[in-house]
C-alpha positions in Angstrom: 9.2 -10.1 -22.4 5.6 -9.3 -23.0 2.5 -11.5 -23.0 -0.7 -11.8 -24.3 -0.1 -8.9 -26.8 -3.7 -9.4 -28.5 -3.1 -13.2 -29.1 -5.8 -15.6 -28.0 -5.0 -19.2 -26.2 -5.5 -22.1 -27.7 -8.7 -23.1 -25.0 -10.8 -20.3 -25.4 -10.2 -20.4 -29.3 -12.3 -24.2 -29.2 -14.8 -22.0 -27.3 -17.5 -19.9 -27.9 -15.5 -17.4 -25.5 -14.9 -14.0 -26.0 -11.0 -14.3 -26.4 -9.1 -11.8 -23.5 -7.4 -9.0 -25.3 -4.6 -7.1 -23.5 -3.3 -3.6 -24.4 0.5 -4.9 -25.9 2.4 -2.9 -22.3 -0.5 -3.6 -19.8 0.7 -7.7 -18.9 4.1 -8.3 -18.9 6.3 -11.7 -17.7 9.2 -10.8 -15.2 11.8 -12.2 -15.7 13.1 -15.6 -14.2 13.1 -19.1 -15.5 11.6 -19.0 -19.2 12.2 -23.1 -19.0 10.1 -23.6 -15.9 5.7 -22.7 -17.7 4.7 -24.1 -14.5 6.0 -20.8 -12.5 5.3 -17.6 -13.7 5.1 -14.2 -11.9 3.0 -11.4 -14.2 2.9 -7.8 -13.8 -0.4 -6.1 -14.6 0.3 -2.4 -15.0 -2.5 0.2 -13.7 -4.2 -2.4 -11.8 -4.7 -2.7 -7.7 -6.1 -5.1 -4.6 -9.3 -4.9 -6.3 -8.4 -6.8 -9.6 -6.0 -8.8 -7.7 -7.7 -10.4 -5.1 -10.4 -11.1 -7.1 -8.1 -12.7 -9.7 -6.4 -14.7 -7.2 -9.6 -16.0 -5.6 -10.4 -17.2 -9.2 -7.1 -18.4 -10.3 -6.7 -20.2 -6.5 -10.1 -22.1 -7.4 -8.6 -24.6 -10.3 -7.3 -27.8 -8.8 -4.4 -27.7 -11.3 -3.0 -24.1 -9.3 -0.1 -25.2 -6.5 -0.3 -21.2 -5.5 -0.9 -17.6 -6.3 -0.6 -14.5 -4.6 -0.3 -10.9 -5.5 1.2 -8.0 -4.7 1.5 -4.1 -4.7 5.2 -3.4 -5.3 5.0 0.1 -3.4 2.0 2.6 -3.5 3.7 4.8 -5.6 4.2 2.3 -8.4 0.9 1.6 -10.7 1.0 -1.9 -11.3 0.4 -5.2 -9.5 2.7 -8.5 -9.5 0.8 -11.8 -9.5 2.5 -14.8 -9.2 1.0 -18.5 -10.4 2.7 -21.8 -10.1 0.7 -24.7 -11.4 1.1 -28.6 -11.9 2.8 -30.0 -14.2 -0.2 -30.7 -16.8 -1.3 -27.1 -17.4 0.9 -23.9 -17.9 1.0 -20.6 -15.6 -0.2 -18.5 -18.7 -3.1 -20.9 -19.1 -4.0 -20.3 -16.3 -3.8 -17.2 -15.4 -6.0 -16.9 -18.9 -8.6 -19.5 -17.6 -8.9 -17.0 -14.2 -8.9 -13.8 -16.2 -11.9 -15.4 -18.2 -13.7 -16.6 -15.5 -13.8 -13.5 -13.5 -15.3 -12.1 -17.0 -17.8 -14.4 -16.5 -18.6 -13.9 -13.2 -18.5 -10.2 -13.3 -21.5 -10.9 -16.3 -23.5 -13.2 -14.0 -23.2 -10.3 -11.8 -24.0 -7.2 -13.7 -26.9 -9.4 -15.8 -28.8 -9.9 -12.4 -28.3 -6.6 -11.0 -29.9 -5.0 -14.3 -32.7 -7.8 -14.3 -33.6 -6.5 -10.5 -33.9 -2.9 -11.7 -35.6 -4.1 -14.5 -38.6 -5.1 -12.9 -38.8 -1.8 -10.9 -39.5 -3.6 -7.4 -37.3 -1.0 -5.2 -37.6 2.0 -3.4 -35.9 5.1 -4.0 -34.7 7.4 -1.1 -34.8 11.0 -2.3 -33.4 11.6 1.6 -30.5 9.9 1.3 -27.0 11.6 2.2 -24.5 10.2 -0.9 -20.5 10.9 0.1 
């Protein structure tokens, strides 16, 4: 069963948020209880530890999350499993939207200040510097 196949969640649509889009095969729900929205496990396909640690941290940050963790199925496989459980008064999938959309936002924080501080042209440039 696939999720998220361009469909926006009811939050961010009574937002002024950029609604998260997802290619139609790049989220998918394994399969388990479809009765339980409080316990979800996603697969992300082409993704790593680098979107999911991050996305855990974020997800792990809202009071209404009971767990999440992540994992790499096996190295040779592309994709990363994430798994959410939640309280009763929120779902899994709105919440794992809520993190998704939060580590867009902090990612903007981030990339807004870093072009500020090479905006103002107060840094030194190594011409010696050895880059791998």
């Amino acid at each position: 069963m696939s999720a998220a196949q361009n469909s926006t969640s009811p939050a961010a649509m009574e937002t002024d948020e950029v609604p998260i889009e997802v290619e139609n095969d790049k989220l998918e729900i394994i399969s388990g209880s479809h009765n339980d929205h409080t316990s979800m496990t996603f697969s992300l396909k082409d993704e790593d530890h680098t979107l999911g640690n991050a996305l855990r941290y974020m997800i792990m940050k809202n009071p209404e999350v009971d767990y999440c963790g992540y994992s790499i199925p096996h190295p040779s496989e592309a994709k990363m499993n994430i798994r959410v459980q939640t309280t009763d008064r929120t779902s899994a999938i709105e919440v794992m939207d809520k993190g998704l959309q939060d580590l867009i936002d902090l990612c903007t924080v981030v990339v807004d200040a870093f072009k500020a501080e090479v905006s103002n042209g107060d840094f030194e440039y190594d011409e010696d510097a050895v880059w791998p």
